[in-house]
Backbone bond lengths (Angstrom), bond angles and torsions (degrees), N, CA, C in turn:
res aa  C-N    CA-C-N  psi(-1)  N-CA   C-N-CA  omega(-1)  CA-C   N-CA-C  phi
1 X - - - 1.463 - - 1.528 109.46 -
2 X 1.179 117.57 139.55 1.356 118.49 175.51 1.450 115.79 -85.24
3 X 1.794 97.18 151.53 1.391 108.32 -165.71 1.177 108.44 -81.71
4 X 1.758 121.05 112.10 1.719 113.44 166.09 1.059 126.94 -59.42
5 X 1.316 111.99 144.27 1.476 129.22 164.05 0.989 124.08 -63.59
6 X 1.436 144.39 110.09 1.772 131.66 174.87 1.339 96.94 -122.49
7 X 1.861 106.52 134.50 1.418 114.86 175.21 1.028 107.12 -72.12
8 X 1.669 114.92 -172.18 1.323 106.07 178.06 1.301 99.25 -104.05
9 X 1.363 144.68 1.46 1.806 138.97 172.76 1.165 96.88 -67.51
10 X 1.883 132.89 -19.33 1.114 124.09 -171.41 1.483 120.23 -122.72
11 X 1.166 101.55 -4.31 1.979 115.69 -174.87 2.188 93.80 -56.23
12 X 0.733 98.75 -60.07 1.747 87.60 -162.07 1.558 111.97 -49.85
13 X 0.803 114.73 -35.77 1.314 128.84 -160.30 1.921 106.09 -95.43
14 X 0.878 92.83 -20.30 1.568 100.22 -179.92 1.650 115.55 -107.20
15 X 1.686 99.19 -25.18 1.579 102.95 169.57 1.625 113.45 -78.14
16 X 1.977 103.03 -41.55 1.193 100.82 177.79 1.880 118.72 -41.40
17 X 1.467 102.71 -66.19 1.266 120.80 -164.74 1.946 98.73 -39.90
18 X 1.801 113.97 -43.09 1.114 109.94 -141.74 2.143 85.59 -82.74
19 X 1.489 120.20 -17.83 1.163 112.02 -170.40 1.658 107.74 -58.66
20 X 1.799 97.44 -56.74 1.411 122.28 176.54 1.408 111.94 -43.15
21 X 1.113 131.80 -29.72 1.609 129.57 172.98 1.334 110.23 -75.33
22 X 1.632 113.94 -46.93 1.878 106.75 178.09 1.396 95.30 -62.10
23 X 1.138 146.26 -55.59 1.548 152.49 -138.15 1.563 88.35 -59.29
24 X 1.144 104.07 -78.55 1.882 117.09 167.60 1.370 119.19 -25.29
25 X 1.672 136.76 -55.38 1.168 137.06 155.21 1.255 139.17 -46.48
26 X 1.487 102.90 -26.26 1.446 107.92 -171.15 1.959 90.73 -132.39
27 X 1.205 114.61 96.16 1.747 98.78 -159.96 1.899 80.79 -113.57
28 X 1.065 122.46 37.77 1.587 112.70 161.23 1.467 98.01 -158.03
29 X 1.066 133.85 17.29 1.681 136.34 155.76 1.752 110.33 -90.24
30 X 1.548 110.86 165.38 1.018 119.62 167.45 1.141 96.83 -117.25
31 X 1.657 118.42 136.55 2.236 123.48 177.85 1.538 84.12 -133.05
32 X 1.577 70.35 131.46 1.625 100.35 179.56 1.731 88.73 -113.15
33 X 1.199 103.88 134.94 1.996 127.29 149.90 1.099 116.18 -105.48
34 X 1.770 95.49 126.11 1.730 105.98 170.82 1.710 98.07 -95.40
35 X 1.501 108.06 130.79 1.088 150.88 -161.02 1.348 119.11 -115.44
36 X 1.806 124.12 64.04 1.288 138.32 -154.01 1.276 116.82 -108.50
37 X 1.290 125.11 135.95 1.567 119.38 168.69 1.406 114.82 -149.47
38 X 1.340 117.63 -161.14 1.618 115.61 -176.69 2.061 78.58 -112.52
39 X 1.437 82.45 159.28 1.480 106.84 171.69 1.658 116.66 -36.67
40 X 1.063 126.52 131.05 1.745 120.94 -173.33 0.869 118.48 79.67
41 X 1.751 125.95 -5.52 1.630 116.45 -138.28 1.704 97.60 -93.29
42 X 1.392 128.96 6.65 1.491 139.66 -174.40 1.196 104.73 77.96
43 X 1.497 146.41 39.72 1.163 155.48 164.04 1.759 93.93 -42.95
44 X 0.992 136.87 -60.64 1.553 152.22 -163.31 1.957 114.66 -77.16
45 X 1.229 91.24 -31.36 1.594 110.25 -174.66 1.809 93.78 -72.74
46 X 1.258 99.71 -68.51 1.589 119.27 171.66 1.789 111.57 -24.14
47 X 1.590 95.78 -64.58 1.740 88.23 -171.93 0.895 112.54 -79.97
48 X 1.340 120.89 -7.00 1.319 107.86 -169.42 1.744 114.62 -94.40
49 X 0.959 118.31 -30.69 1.925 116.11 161.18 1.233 96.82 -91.97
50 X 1.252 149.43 22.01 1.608 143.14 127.91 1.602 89.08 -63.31
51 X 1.196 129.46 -113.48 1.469 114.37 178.27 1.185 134.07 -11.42
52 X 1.302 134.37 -34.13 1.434 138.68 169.69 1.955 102.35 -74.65
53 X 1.183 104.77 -32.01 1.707 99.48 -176.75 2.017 106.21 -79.79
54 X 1.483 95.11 -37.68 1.540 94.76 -163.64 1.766 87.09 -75.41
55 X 1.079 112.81 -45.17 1.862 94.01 173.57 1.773 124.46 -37.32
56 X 1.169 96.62 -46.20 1.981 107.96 177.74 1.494 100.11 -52.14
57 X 1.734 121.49 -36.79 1.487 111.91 -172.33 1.302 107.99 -108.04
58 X 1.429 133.34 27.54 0.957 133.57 114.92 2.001 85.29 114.03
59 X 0.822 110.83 38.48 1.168 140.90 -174.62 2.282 134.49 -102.60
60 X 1.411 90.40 46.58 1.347 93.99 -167.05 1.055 124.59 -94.20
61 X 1.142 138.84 -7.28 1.775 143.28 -173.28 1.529 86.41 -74.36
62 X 1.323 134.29 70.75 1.496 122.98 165.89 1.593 109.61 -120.17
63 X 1.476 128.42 173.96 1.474 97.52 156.43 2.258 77.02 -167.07
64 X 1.087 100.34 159.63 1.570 117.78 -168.70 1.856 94.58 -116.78
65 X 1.342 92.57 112.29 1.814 103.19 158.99 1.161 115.04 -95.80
66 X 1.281 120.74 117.14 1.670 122.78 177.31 1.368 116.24 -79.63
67 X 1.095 155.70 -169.20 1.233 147.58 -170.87 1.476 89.42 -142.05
68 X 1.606 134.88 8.93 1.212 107.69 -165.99 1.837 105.21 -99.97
69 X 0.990 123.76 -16.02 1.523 135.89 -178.82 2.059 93.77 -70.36
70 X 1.086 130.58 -6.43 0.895 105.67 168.50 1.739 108.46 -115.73
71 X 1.308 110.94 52.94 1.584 132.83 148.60 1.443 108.24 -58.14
72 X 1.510 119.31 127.54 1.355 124.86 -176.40 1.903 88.02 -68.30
73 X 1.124 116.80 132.91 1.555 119.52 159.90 1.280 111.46 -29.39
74 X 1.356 118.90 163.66 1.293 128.82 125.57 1.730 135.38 -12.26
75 X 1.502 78.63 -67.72 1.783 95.18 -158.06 2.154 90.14 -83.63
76 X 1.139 121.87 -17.86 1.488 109.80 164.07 1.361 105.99 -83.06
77 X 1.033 126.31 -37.35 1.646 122.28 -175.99 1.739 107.37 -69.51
78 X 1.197 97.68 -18.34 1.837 93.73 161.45 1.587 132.00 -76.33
79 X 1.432 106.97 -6.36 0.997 123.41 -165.15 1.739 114.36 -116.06
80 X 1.839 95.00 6.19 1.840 84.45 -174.17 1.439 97.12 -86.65
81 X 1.453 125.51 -168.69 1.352 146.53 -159.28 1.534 91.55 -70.36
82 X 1.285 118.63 -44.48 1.503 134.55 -155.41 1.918 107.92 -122.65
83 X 1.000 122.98 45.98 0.887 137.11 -163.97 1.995 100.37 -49.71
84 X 1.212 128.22 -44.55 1.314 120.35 166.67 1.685 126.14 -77.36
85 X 1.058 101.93 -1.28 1.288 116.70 169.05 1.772 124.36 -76.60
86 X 1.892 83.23 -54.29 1.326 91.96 168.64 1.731 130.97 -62.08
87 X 1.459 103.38 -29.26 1.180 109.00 179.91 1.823 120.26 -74.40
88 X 1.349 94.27 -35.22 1.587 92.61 171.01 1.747 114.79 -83.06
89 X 0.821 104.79 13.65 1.657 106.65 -168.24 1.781 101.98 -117.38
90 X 1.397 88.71 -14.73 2.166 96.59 -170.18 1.877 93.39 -41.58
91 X 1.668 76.75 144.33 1.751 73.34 -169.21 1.541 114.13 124.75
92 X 1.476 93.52 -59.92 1.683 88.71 -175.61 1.949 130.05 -75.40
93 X 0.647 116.10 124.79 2.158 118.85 -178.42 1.810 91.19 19.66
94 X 1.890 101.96 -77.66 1.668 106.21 -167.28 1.401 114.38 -41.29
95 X 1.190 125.67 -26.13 1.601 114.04 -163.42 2.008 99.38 -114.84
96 X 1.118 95.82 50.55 1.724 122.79 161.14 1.057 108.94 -143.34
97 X 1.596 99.42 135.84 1.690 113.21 169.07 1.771 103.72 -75.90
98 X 1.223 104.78 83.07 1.896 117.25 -171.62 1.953 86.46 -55.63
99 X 0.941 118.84 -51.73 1.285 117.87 -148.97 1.951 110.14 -71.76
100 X 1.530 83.61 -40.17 1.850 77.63 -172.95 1.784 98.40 -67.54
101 X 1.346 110.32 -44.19 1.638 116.65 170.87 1.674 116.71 -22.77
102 X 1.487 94.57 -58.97 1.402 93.25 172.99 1.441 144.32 -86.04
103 X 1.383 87.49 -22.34 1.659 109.94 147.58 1.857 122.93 -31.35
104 X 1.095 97.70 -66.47 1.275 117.58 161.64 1.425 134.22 -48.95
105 X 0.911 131.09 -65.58 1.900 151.69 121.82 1.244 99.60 0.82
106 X 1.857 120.18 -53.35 1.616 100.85 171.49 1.285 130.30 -77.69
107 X 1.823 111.09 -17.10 1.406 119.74 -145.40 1.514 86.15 -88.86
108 X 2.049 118.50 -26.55 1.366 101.31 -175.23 1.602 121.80 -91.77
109 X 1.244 120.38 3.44 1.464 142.31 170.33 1.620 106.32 -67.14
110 X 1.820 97.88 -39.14 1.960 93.91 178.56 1.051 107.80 -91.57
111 X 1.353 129.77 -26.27 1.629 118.20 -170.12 1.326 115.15 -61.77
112 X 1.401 122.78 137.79 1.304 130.96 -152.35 1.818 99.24 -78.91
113 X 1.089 117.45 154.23 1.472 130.16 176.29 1.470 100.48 -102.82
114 X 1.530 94.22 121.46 1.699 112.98 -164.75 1.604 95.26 -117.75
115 X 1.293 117.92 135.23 1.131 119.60 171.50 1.647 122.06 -82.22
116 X 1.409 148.81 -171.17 1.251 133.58 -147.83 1.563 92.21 -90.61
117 X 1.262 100.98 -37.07 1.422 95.57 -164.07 1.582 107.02 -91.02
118 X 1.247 130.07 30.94 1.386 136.21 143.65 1.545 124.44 -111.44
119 X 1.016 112.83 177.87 1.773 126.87 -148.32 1.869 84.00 -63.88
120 X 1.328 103.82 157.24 1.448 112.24 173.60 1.350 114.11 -83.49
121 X 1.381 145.50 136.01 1.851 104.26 164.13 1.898 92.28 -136.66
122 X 1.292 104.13 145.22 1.592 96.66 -166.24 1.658 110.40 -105.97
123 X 0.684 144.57 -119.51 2.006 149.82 -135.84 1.833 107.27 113.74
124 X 0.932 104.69 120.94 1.442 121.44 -165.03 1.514 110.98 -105.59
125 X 1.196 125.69 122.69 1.908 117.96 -176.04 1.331 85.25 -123.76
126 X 1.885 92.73 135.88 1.603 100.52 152.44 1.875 129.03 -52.23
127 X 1.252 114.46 157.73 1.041 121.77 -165.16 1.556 100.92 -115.88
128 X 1.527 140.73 -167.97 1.217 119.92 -171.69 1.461 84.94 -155.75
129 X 1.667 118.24 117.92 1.432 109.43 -177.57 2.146 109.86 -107.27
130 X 1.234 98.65 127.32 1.569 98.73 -173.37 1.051 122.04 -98.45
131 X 1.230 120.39 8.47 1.875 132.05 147.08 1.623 102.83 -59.14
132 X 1.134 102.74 -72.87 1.927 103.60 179.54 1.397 114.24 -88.99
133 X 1.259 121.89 15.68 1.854 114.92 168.14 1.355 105.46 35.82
134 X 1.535 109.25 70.18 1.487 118.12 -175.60 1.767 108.15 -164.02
135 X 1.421 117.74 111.00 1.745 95.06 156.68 1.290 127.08 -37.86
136 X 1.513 106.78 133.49 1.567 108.60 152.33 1.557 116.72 -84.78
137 X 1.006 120.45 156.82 1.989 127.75 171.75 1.181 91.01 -75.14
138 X 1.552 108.97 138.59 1.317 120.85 148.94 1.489 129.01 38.30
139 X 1.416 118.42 60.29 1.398 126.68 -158.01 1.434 98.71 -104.64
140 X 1.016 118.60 -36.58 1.883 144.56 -162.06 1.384 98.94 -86.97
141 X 1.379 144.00 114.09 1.592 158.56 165.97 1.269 95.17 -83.58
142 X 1.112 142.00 132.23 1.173 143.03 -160.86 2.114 98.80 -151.52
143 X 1.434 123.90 83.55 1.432 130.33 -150.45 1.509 100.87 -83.82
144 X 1.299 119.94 157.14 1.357 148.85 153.45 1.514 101.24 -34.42
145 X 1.773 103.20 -57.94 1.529 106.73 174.40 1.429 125.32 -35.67
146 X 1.025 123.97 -32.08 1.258 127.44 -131.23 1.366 104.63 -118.09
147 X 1.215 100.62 110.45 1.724 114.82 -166.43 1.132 138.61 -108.50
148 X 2.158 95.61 10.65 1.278 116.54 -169.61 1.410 93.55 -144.43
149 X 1.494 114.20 129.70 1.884 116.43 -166.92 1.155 94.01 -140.98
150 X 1.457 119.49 115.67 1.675 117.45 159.48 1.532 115.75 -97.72
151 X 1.285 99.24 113.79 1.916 100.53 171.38 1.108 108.54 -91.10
152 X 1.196 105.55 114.28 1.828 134.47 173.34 1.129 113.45 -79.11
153 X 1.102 120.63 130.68 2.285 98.07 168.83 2.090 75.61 169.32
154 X 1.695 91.56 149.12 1.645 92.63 154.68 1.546 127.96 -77.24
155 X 1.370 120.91 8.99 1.335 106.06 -163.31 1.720 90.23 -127.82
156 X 1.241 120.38 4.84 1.458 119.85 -172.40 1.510 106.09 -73.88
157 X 1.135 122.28 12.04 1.625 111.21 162.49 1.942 115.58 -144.57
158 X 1.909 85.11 26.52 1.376 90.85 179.24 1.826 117.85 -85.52
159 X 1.463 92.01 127.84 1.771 100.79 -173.47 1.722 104.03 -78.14
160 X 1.517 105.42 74.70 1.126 121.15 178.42 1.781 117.58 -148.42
161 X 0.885 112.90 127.17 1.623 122.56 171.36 1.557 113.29 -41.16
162 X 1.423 130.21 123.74 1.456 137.27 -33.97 1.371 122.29 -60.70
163 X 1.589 121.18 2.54 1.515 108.60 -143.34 1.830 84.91 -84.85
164 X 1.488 134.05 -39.49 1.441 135.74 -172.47 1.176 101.78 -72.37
165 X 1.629 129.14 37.69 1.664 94.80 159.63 1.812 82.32 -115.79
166 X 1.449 138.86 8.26 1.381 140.60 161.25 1.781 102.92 -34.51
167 X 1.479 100.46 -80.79 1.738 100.53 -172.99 1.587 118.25 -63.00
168 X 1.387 120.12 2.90 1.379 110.37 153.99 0.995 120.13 -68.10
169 X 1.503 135.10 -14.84 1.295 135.36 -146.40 1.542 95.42 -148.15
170 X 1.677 120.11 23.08 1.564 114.56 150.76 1.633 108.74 -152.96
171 X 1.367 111.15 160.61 1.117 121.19 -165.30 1.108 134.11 -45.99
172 X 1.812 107.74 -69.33 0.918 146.95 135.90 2.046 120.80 -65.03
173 X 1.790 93.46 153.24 1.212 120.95 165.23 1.577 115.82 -130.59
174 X 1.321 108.73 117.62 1.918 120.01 169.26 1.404 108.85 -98.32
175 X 0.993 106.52 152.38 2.005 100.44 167.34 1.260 85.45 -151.90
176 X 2.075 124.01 131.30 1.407 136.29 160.54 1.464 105.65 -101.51
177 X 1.567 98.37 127.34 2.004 117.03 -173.08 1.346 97.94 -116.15
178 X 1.360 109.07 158.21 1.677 117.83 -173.35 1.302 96.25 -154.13
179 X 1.236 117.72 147.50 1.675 116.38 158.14 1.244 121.11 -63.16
180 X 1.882 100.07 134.50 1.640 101.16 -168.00 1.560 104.32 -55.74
181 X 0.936 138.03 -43.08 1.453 134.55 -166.76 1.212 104.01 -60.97
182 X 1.376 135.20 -32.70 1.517 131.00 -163.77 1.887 101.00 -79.00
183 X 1.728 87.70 -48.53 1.710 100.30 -162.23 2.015 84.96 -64.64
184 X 1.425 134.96 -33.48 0.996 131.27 -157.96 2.526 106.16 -53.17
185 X 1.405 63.53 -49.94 1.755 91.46 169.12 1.134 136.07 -56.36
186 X 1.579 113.45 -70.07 1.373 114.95 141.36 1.572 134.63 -20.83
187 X 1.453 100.72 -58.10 1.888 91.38 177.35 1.457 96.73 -86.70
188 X 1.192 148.71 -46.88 1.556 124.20 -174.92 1.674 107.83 -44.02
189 X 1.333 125.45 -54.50 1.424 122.75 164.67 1.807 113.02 -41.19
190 X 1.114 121.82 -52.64 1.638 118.00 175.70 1.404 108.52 -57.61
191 X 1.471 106.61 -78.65 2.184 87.71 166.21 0.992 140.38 -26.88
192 X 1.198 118.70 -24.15 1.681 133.88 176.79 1.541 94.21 -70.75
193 X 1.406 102.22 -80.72 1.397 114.66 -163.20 1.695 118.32 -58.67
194 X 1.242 104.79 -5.39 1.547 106.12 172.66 1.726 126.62 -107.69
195 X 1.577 78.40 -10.68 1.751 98.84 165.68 1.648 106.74 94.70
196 X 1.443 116.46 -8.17 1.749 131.12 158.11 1.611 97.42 -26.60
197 X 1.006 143.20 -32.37 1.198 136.51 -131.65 1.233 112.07 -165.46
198 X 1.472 144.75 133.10 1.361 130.64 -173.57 1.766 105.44 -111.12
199 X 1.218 111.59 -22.76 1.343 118.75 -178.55 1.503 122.46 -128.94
200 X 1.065 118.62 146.56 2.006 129.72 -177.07 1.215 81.54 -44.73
201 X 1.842 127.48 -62.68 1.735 97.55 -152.44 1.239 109.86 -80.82
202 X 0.942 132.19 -38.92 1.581 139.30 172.42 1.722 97.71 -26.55
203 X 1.216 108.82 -68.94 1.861 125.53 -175.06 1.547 102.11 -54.76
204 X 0.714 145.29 -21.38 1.678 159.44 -178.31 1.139 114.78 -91.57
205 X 1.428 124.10 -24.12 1.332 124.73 167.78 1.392 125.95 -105.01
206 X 1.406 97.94 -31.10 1.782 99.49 159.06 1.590 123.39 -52.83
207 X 1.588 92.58 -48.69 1.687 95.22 162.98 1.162 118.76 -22.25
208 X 1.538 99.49 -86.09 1.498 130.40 -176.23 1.573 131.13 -32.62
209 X 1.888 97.68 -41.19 1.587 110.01 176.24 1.288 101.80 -90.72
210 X 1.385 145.43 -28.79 1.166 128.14 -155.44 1.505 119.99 -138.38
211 X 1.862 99.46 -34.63 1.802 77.85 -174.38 1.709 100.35 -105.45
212 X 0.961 127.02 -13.25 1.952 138.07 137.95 1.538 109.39 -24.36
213 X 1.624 131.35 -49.59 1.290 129.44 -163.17 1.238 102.25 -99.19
214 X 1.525 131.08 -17.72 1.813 140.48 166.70 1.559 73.74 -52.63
215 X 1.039 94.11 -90.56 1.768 109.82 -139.01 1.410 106.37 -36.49
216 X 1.539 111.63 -32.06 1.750 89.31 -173.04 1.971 87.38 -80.90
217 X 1.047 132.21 -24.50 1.504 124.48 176.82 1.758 103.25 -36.14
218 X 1.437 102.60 -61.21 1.109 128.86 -168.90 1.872 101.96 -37.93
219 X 1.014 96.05 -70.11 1.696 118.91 -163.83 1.514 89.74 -66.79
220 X 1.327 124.84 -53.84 1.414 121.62 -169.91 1.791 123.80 -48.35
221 X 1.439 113.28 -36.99 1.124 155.47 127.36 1.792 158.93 -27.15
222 X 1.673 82.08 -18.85 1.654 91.32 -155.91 1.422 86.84 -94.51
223 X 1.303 107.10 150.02 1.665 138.91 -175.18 1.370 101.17 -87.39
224 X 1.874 122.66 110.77 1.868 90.77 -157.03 1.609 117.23 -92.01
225 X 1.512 93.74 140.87 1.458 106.31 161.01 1.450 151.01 -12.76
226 X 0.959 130.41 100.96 1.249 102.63 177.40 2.128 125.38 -77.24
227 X 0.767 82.66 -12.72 1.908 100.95 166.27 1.735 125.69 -108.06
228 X 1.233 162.61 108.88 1.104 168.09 -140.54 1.546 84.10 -134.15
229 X 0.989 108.98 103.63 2.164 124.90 165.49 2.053 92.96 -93.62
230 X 1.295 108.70 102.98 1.476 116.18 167.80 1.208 111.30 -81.06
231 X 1.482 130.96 86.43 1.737 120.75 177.27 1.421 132.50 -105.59
């Protein structure tokens, strides 16, 4: 079957509807969506008024795992073979702990789906703080309740060893694409604004070397979709 196209004037509203229909089919499972894009591509923009829409329909047992809290630290990225390598490259597959990521991804596929009126029991995901360019532990509560999990991350539909055993273990597959020139822009503006970067050209070239060469990784790579988010 061919992969549809959904714009983005219409992605919320068309993803919402399509979550709310599995939810309905499967009303004692938990479905997790891996939630993939190239760098910039609004992977985050996306879930997040997906959540703001599925709230209006009354729709809350949801919760969004980012993939970005599992950034190798600092203080491990000081410690690879190539320690300046790693740092200009942060970002790319190697400088993620792929494995505990997916670790996780399995542990929330088994945890049992508890209804309100049974015991709570949680699973905790790092969070990723960009004041100190550092994971936090366990920032993310991730509930028993919660019977709807979007895994966010760029590499969650990469056909690569560990990151492809993710879509064995969810229903659905999304991937959000952007034009390289736009996404090129976009993240030189985020480096700026997060302090990655002290200058436009400086931010323009990080682009260029590193989160520009993910994305075609990404695409070169990607396990395909069953949703195409055009943003």
């Amino acid at each position: 079957m061919e992969t549809p196209l959904v714009s983005l004037a219409d992605t919320v509203l068309q993803l919402a509807g399509r979550l709310e229909a599995l939810l309905a089919q499967q009303a004692s499972e938990r479905i997790l969506i891996a939630l993939a894009g190239v760098p910039g591509s609004g992977k985050t923009t996306v879930s997040q008024a997906l959540l703001a829409e599925l709230s209006i329909r009354h729709i809350h047992d949801v919760a969004v795992v980012p993939m970005d809290g599992f950034h190798y630290s600092k203080a491990v990225l000081s410690t690879f073979p190539d320690p300046e390598l790693a740092f200009r490259r942060r970002g790319a597959p190697f400088t993620f702990d792929a494995e505990a990521f997916v670790a996780l991804v399995k542990a929330i596929k088994k945890m049992p789906v508890t209804s309100l009126d049974e015991s709570e029991q949680f699973l905790y995901a790092p969070s990723f703080d960009h004041a100190v360019k550092d994971p936090v532990p366990a920032a993310i509560p991730i509930s028993s309740h919660n019977r709807l999990i979007i895994i966010e991350g760029n590499y969650t539909l990469l056909d690569q060893k560990p990151w492809k055993e993710i879509v064995t273990l969810c229903e659905e597959k999304w991937f959000v694409d952007v034009e390289k020139d736009l996404v090129k822009t976009r993240l030189a503006q985020r480096h700026l604004l997060a302090g990655i970067e002290t200058s436009a050209l400086a931010a323009m070239k990080r682009a260029e070397e590193n989160d520009l060469p993910n994305g075609d990784l990404i695409r070169s790579l990607l396990i395909k979709p069953d949703i195409i988010i055009h943003n």
